[in-house]
C-alpha positions as semicolon CSV with decimal commas, in nm:
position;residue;x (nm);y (nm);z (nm)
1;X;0,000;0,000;0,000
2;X;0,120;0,304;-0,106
3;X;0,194;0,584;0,224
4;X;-0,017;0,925;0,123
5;X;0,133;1,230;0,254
6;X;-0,027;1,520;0,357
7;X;0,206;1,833;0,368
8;X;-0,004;2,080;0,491
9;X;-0,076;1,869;0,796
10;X;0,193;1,947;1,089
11;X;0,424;1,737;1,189
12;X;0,454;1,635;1,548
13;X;0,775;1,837;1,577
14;X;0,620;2,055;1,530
15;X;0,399;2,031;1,817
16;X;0,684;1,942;2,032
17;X;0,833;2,301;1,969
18;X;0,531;2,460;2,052
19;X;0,488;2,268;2,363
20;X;0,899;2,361;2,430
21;X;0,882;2,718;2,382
22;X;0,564;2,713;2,604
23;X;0,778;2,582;2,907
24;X;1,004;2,805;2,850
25;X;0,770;3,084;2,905
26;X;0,628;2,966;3,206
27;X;1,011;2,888;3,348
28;X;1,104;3,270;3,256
29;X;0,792;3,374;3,457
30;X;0,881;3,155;3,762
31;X;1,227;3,261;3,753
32;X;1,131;3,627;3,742
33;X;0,870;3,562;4,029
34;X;1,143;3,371;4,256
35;X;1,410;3,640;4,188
36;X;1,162;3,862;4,310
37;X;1,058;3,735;4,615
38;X;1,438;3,660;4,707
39;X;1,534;4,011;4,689
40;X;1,233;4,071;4,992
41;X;1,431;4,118;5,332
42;X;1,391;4,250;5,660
43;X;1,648;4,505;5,552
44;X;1,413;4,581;5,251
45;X;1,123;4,588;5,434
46;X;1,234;4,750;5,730
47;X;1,136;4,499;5,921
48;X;0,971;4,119;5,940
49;X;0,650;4,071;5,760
50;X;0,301;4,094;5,890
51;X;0,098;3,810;5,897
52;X;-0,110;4,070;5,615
53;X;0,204;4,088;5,444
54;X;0,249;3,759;5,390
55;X;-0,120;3,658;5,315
56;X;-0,016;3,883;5,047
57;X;0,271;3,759;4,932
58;X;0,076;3,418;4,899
59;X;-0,211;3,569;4,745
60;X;0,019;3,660;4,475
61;X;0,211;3,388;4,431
62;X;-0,124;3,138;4,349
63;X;-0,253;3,469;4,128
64;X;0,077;3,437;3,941
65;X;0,016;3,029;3,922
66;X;-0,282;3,058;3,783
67;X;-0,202;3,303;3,505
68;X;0,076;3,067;3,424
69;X;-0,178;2,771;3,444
70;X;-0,446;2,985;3,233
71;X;-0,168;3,052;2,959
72;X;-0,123;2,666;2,915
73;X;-0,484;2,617;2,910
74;X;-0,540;2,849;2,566
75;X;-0,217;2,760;2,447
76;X;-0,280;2,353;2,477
77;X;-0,683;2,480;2,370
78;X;-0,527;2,637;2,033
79;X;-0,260;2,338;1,949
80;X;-0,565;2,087;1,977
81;X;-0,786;2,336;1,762
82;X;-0,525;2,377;1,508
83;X;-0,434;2,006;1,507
84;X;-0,778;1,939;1,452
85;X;-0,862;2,223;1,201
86;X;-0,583;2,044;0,994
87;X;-0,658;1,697;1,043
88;X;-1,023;1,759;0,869
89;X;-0,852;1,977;0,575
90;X;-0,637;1,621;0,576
91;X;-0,914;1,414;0,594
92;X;-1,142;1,637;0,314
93;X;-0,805;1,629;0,130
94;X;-0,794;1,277;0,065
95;X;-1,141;1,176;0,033
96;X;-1,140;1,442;-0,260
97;X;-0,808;1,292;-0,405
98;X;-0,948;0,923;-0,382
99;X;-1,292;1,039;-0,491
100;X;-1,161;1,160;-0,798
């Protein structure tokens, strides 16, 4: 049987990249948050936290989490859209060419 390629249909390297560059986001944005909260100090603040202060500081931590976590979610949403958008132009592609 003779293998039918499709080359408008991406390859899963494609994919993989996507899902790479994705991590490499989020890692930026976790590095940037951890640097951040590092540089906080006594000395900094002038002296220890509040229990407010660090309600805070927790608050924003899961706020920045779930941005990160919300990113993945439309970014994974729009790789299975596109993968399926180009499956079907696969799948009308080669009905058409064996219909013919």
């Amino acid at each position: 049987m003779t293998e039918t390629k499709v080359p408008f249909l991406p390859k899963p390297e494609d994919f993989l990249e996507a899902v790479k560059q994705g991590q490499q986001t989020t890692l930026r944005v976790v590095n940037a948050f951890a640097e951040s909260v590092q540089s906080v100090s006594p000395a900094t603040l002038g002296t220890l936290p509040t229990r407010e202060q660090l309600t805070e500081y927790v608050d924003r931590a899961y706020e920045v989490a779930s941005e990160v976590l919300a990113a993945h979610r439309e970014f994974t949403q729009t790789l299975v859209e596109s993968a399926g958008t180009a499956y079907e132009s696969a799948t009308k592609a080669v009905r058409d060419a064996t219909a013919a």
